[in-house]
N, C-alpha and C positions, 0 to 999 in steps of 0.2 A: 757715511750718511751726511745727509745736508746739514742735521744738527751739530757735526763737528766743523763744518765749515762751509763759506757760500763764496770763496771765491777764486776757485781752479776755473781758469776761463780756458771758451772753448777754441778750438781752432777755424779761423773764418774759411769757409767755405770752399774748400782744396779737399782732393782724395788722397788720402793718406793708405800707406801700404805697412798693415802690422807685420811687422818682425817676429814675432810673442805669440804662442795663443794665450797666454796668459795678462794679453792688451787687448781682446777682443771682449766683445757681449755684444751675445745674438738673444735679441728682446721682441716678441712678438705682441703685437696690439690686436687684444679679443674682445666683440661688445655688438649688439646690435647694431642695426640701421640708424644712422641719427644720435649715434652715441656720442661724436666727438674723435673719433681715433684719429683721423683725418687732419681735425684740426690741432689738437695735441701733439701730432709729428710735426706738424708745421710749427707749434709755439718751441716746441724744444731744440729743434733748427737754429729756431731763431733766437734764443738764449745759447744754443752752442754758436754763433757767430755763422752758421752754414747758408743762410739766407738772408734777405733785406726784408725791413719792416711791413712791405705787404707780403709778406710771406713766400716771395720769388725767388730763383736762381736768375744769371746772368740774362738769361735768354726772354728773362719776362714771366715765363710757364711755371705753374703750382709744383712744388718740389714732391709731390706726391700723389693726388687725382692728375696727371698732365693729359690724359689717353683721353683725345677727340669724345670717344662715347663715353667714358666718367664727366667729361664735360656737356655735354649733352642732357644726360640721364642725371646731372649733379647727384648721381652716388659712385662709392667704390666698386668695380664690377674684375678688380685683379689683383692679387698681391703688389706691394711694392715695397721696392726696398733704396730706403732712407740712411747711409753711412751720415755719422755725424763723431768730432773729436770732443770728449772732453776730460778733463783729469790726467792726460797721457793715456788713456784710453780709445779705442775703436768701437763705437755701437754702431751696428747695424739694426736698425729700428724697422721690423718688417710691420707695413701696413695692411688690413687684409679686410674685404666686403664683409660687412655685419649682414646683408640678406641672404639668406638660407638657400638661392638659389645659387649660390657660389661658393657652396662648402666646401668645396675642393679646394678652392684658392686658399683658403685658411688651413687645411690638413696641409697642404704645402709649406705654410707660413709655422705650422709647431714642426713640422718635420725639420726646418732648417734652422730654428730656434733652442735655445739653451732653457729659457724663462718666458712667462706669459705678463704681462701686464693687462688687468682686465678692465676695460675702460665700461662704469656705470654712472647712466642719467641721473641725477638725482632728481631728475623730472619723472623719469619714466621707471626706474626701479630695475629689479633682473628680470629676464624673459627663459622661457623654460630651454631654451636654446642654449642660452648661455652658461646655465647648468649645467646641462649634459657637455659642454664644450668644458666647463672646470674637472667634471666628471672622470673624463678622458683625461687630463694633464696628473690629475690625483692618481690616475693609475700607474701612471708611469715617473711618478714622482717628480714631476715638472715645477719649480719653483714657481709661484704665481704671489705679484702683489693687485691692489686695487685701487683705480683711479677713479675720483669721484667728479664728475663735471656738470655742469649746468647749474651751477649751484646759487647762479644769478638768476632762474628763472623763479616766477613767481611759485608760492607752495613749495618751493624745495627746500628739504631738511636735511642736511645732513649726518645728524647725530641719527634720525629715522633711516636713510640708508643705510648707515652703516652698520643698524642694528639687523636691516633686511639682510645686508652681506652676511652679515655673522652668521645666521638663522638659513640662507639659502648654498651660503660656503664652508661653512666651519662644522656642518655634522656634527658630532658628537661633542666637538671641542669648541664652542661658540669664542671661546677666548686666545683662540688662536689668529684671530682677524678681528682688529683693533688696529682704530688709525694713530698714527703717527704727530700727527697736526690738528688742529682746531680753524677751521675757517674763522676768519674777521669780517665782518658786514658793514659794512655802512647803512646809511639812512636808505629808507624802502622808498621810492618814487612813487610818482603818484600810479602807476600800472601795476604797482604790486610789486616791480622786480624789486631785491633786494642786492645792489653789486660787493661782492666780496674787495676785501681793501687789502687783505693782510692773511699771516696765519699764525698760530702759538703754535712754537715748539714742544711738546710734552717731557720731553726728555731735559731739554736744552732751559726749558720753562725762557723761555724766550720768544718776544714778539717780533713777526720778520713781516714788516710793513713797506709799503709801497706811495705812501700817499702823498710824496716829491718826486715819482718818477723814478729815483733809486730804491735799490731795496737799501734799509734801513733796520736795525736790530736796536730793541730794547723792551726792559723790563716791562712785565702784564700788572695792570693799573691793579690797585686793590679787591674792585668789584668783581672782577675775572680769574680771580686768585679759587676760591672754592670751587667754580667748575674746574678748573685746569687740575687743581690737585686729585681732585676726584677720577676723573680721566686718566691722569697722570699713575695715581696706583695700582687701576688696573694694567694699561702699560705695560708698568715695570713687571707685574705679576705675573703676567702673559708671556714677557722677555723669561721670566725667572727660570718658571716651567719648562720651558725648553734647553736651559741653559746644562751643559756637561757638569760645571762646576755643583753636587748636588746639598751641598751644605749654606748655597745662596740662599736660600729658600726661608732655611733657618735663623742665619743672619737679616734677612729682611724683617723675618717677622718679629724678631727680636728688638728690631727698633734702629738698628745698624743704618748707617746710609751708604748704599750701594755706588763705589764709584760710577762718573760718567762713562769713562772710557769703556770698564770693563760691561756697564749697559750695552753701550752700542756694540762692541765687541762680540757680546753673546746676541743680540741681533739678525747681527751680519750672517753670522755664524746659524742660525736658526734662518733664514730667510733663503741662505744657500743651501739648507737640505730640504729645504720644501716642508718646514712644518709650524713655518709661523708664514703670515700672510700681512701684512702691513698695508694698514688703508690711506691713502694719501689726497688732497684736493686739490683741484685745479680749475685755474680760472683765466676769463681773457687779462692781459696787459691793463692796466690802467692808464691812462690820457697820459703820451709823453712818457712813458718806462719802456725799456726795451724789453726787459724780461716781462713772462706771465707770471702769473702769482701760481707758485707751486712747481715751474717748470724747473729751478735750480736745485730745489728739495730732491723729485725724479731723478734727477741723471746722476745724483747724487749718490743716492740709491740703487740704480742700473751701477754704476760703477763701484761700488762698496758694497751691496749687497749680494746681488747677481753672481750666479755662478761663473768661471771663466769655460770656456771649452776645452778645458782640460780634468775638469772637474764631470763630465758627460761621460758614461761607458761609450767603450768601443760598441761601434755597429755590428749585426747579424752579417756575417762575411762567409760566400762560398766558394769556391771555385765555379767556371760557366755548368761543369759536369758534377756541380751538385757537392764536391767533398766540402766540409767546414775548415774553414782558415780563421786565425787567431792572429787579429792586428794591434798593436800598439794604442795609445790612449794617445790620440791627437799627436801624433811626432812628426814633425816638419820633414825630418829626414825616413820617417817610415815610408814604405810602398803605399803607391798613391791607389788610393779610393776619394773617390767624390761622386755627386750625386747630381743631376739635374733636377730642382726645385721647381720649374718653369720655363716655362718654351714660349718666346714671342716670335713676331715679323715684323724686319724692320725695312719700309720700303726698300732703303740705301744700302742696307750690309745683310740680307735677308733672316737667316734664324739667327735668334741671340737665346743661349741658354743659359740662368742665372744657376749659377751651381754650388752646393755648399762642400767644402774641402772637409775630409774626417782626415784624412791621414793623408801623408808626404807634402809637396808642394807643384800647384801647376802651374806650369809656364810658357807663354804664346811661343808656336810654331812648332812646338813637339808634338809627337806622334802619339795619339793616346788609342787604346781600346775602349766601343764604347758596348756596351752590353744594354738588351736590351730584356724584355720579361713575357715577350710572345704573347702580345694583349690581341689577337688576331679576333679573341669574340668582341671585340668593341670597337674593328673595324682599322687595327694597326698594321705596318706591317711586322713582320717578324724582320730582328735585325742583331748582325753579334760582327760587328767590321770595325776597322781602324779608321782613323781618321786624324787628321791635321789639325791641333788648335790654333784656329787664328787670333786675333788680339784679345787680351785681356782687358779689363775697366772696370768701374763701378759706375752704377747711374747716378744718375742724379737730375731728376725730370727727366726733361728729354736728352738730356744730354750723356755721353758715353765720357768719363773720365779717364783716358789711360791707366795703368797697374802693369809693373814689373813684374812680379808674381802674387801668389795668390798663397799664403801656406795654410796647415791644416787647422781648423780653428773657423776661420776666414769665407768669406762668400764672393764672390765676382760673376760678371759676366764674361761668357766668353761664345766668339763668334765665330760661323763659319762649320759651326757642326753639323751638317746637311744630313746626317741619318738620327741625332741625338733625338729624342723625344721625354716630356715628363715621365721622372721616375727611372729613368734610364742611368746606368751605374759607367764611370768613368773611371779607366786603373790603367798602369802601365801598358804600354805594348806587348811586351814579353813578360808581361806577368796580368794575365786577366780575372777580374773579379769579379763578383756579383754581389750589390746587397740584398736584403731581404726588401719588398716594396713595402710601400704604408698602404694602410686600409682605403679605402675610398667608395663613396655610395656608389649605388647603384642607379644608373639616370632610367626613371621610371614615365616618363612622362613624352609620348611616341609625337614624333613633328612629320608629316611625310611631306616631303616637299616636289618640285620637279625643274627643269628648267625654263626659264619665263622664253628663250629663244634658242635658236638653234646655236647661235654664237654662245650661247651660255650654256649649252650643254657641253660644249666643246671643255670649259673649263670646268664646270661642275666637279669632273672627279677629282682631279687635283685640286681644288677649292675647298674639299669636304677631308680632303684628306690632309691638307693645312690645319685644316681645324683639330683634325683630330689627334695629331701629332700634341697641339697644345694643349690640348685639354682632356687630360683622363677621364672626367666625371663625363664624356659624350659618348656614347656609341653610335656607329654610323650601321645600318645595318640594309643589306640588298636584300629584301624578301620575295624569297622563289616564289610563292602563291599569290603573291597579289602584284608582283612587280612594282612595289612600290620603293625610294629612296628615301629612307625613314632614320631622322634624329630621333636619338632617345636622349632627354636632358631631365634637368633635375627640376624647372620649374620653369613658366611661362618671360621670367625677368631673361634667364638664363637662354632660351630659346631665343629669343628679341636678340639678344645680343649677339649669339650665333648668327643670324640672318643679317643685321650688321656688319659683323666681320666679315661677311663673305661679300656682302658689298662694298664696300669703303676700303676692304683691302685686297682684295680679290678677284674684283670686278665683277662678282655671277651675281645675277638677277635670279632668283628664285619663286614661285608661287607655290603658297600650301596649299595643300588638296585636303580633303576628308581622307583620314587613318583607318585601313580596311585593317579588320580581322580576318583570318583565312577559317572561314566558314568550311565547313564539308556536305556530303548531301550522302544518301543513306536510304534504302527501301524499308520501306517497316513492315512490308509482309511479302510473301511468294508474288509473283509475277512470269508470264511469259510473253515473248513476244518474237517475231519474224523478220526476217530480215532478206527481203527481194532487192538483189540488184540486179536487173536485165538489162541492154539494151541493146538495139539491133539499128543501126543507124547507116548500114555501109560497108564494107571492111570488115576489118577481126572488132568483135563482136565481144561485150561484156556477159556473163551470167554467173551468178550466185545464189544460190538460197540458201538460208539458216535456218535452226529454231531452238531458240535458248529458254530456259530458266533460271530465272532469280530468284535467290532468295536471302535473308540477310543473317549475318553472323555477328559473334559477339563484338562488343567493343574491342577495336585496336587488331582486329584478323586482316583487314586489310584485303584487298581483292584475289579471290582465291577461282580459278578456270580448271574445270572438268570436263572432259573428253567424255560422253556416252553415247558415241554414233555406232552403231551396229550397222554390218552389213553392205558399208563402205561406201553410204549415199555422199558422204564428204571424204574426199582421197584424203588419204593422210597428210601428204606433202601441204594441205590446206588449212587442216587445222589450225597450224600455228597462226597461220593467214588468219581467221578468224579470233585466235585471242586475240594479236598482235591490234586488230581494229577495237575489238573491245574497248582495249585496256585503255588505246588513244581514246575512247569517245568516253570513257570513264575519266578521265582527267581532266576530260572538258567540262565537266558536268553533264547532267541528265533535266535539271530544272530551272536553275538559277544560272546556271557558268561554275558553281564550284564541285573540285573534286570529288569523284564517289568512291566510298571505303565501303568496308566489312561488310560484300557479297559475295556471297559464291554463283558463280554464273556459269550454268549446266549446257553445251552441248548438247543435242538432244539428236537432232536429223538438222539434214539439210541436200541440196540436189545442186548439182554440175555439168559441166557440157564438157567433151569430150578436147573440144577447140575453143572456145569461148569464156572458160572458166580461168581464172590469172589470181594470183597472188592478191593485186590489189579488189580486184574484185570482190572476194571475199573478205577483204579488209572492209571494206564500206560496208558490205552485206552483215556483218560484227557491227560491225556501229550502229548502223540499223535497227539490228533486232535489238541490241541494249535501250534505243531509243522510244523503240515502239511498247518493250517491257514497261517504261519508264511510265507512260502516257497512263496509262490501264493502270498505275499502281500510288498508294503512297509514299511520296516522298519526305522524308525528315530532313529537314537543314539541321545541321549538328553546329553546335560553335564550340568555341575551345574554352574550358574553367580552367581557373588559374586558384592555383594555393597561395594562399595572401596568409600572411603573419603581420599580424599589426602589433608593435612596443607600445604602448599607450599609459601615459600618468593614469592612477587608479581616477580621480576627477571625470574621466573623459571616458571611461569604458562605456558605459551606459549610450551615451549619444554616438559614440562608433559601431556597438553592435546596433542598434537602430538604424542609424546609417549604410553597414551592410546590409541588414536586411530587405533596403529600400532598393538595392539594388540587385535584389534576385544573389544572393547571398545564402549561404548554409553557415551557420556557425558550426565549429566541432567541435570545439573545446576552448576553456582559458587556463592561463596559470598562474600562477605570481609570478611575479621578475621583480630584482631587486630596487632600491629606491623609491620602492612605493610607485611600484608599473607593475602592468598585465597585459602577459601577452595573447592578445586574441588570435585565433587559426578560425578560421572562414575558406571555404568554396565561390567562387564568385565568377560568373559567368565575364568572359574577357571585353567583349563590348560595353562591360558595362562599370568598367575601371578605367580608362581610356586617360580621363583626369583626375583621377585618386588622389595624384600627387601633391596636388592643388588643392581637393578638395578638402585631404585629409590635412594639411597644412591650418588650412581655414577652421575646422572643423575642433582641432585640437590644440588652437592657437599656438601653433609651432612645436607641441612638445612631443607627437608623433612621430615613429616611423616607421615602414612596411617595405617588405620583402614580397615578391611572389616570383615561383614557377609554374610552370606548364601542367594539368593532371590528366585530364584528356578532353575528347568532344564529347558532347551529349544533347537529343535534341531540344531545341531551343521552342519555346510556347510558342503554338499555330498561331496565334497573331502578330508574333513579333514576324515568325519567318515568312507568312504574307504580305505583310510588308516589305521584307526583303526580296523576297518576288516581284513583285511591281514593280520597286527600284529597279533591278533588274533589265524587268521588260521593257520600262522605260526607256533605259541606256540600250537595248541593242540596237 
């Protein structure tokens, strides 16, 4: 812990290749939009010696937003991952987008992660997101501490955050997350900012100030003494409770004074089983310091607290054909499994897959198997082939570090895997594995796009299928009924982004179009009608006649053809003729252009010419009469309802069932769900979710989430579908 000491310096700016998994920490940064994560990788950089005082690598470029569209958009919109030395240590500091259209990048960033470090505003407090994101790591016993930042802006408190933490992280146990440190303030400016100068050690009862530019340690003045101690015993209390030794507790209260060491010791110790949470603060450098205030205390922490990755269970391990296999705990020399974490393009060396090593050791130019999870509903393709690794490295901005190997423990890039995709499992040649994948939403919010030129159609499919290679949370979807080329993403940032990529790396110009639903059409009562094809123009000569009835069947029957010709007005060899037109002019539609279901449509009679009657003849003569049925009768547009399950904080049930109802909605039921949520089940007609995803976002200030499938058609109210008609008839 920083309290035992503040001066393991780091190693200046070089990739280091760990030997150990037990010299590695894989640390992931979790926190909204605007939280700071960004900059905190940048300040710890730059106390580990990895960067120059504007926060740069050699090349000039941010050692972590460096991606054109992070610059652009000045937010995170991808994981990144940040190696930095320090203590004889390896941290790989993954950075990861706090906005919720880029969850995926973050489920990436725990998946190759040991521990969470959760960075909170002291401006802005926790958001329900970040919640359910601690929620997740608690389930899986994820080490997690918490970093407090902004704490120079004005109105920020952070003795009130931390008490928010405790109350929105600590559940049952509010004194399992208690900070570590005490912020120092200086004089408040005239705007109200208040800039932090220093921080108390609680433990150390030590003041680690900054206000020469060096850090600086010494005793807390008198006045400061009763807060610190007061803090201080909870602290140690908080330490005690978790500690193995269980007659600490008793010596404490006895009046005993608890060594330092064996403090920090039980700490450590509680911090790497994930059941103490240690709150910590951070702040900018002050004029002329190279370190931030707080950033020595962290890594201090990451390295003395932080689990090693050997301290992580073994991964879910299959064979391709499904038997369970039973691998080792991080063993350099065990059978290689690794994982690809992330899939980029890089104009010069094309895919670079950042992959995290569980077991053995990977090494450029060897031949690896790469396994893939048959995502083919999201627009993948299916893939289970060998492949060549080409060079290894670690980023750092833009830049590719070389790396000798990579062992298990350890995360690297590695290039030249032309079939690898996120989530895709990497193992021997002659020994093929599978992991088990991690969860990932579901991208709910439909983009149909098309190509802006002919040249851009040319690349369009390999464009789309760049992307989709990268990015799991997208599906790419070709829709048979409306012929549309339709992104599914998780949110409008995320969409934007896509369309970017496809241009700035890709080259395809794309335009959005309006996102059809596949409507159906449907008779709502009996109907007959005839069907005349004659014509006499010269030569062999066309004749057909029909005469059908319709009538309609239940939901989901689908189109059902009955033969009832007596007498032989239609030769047999014809009939078929006659479905065979039907069915085509039933797929065209009969009102609007879309398909017609659940009729049964009755041959009845019909008359032929001995020379002049033809197959296709009575194909038209079928279409026909379905056509002229059509005229004479009620048609229903049916559209498609979707089963929606919406997770919702109990706060927010009230304005979401309102909400669905607004939008032609059936509620069916709610229930409880844990954490003080209810899950609501609704009916909801599908055009009329189009932006759910969005809106329920907005709706339930992020704490929402919703699922739907498919239940069936049904028709849609005669004013919506006249208006669908028009549209229509407009467009032929």
């Amino acid at each position: 812990m920083a309290d035992k000491a503040n001066t393991h310096p780091g190693a200046a700016g070089r990739a280091a290749t760990a030997d150990r998994p037990s010299d590695v920490r894989n640390v992931v940064l979790v926190g909204p939009s605007g939280s700071g994560k960004t900059t905190l990788v940048e300040a710890l950089a730059l106390t580990a010696g990895a960067v120059n005082r504007a926060g740069r690598v050699e090349d000039g470029t941010c050692v972590s937003d460096y991606d054109d569209i992070e610059r652009r958009r000045q937010r995170s919109v991808q994981l990144s991952l940040v190696p930095v030395d320090w203590g004889g240590c390896k941290i790989n500091l993954l950075d990861t987008p706090g906005y919720a259209d880029f969850v995926g990048e973050l489920r990436a960033g725990l998946r190759a992660a040991d521990a969470a470090l959760f960075v909170v505003s002291a401006a802005d407090g926790v958001d329900g997101a970040t919640r359910a994101v601690w929620e997740e790591c608690a389930a899986v016993g994820m080490p997690r501490a918490i970093v407090v930042t902004h704490l120079e802006a004005a109105r920020a408190d952070f003795e009130e955050t931390t008490r928010v933490c405790a109350e929105a992280f600590g559940g049952d146990d509010p004194d399992a997350v208690l900070p570590l440190y005490l912020p120092l303030h200086g004089e408040r400016t005239p705007d109200g900012h208040s800039p932090v100068t220093g921080l108390i050690g609680l433990l150390s009862q030590r003041i680690h100030a900054y206000a020469s530019g060096a850090l600086e340690e010494s005793p807390p003045d008198a006045d400061q003494v009763p807060g610190l101690q007061e803090a201080r015993g909870r602290l140690i209390e908080g330490i005690i409770a978790e500690s193995e030794d269980e007659t600490l507790m008793d010596r404490y209260l006895g009046g005993e004074e608890i060594d330092f060491k064996t403090l920090v010791d039980d700490l450590e110790r509680a911090v790497a089983r994930g059941t103490f949470h240690p709150v910590l603060a951070a702040a900018p450098a002050p004029e002329g310091a190279r370190q931030g205030i707080g950033t020595v205390e962290l890594l201090e922490l990451v390295t003395g607290g932080f689990p090693t990755p050997l301290e992580r269970e073994a991964p879910t391990v299959t064979t391709p054909d499904g038997a369970p296999r039973t691998i080792p705990v991080c063993d350099p020399d065990g059978p290689l499994v690794a994982e690809v974490v992330k899939t980029a393009s890089d104009p010069y060396v094309g895919r670079v897959s950042l992959v995290r090593v569980f077991s053995g050791t990977l090494r450029p130019d060897e031949t690896v198997h790469v396994s893939g999870h048959g995502l083919t509903d999201r627009g993948h393709e299916d893939h289970d082939v060998d492949e060549r690794v080409g060079a290894l490295s670690v980023p750092f901005g833009k830049q590719q570090r070389p790396l000798s190997h990579c062992i298990a423990g350890d995360l690297a890039c590695v290039a030249k895997l032309g079939r690898a995709e996120t989530g895709d499992t990497i193992s021997a040649k002659d020994d093929p594995l599978l992991m088990a994948p991690w969860e990932m939403p579901d991208p709910l919010l439909p983009l149909a796009i098309q190509a802006h030129s002919k040249a851009d159609e040319d690349k369009l499919s390999q464009g789309l299928a760049r992307l989709a290679a990268e990015d799991p949370t997208m599906r790419l979807e070709q829709n048979p009924d409306t012929h549309q080329v339709v992104l599914w993403c998780l949110g409008e940032a995320h969409a934007d982004v896509a369309l970017e990529r496809l241009s700035a790396r890709y080259g395809v110009q794309v335009d959005v179009v309006p996102h059809k639903v596949s409507l159906r059409e449907t008779f709502a009562d009996r109907a007959a009608g005839r069907g005349r094809h004659v014509k006499q123009s010269g030569g062999h000569g066309q004749y057909a006649i029909c005469e059908i009835e319709v009538e309609p069947l239940p939901n989901g029957s689908g189109i059902e053809f009955v033969d009832k010709v007596v007498g032989g007005s239609v030769p047999r060899q014809f009939i078929p003729s006659v479905e065979k037109g039907v069915r085509a002019q039933a797929a065209k539609g009969v009102a609007a252009g879309y398909p017609l279901i659940d009729v049964r449509v009755t041959l009845l009679d019909g008359k032929a010419h001995s020379v002049d009657s033809s197959d296709a003849a009575f194909q038209t003569a079928g279409a026909l009469a379905l056509r002229e049925a059509a005229a004479d009768a009620t048609i229903h547009l049916l559209e498609p309802v979707s089963e929606v399950q919406v997770l919702v904080s109990d706060d927010f049930v009230g304005a979401v069932m309102s909400d669905l109802s607004g939008r032609r909605g059936r509620v069916v039921g709610t229930e409880q769900a844990p954490g003080g949520r209810t899950l609501v089940r609704a009916e909801v007609p599908e055009i009329e979710i189009g932006r759910y995803a969005v809106d329920l976002r907005s709706l339930s200030h992020g704490t929402a989430r919703f699922s739907r499938s498919y239940a069936r058609h049904e028709p849609m109210p005669a004013h919506i579908g006249e208006r669908i008609r028009e549209q229509a008839a407009d467009t032929a």
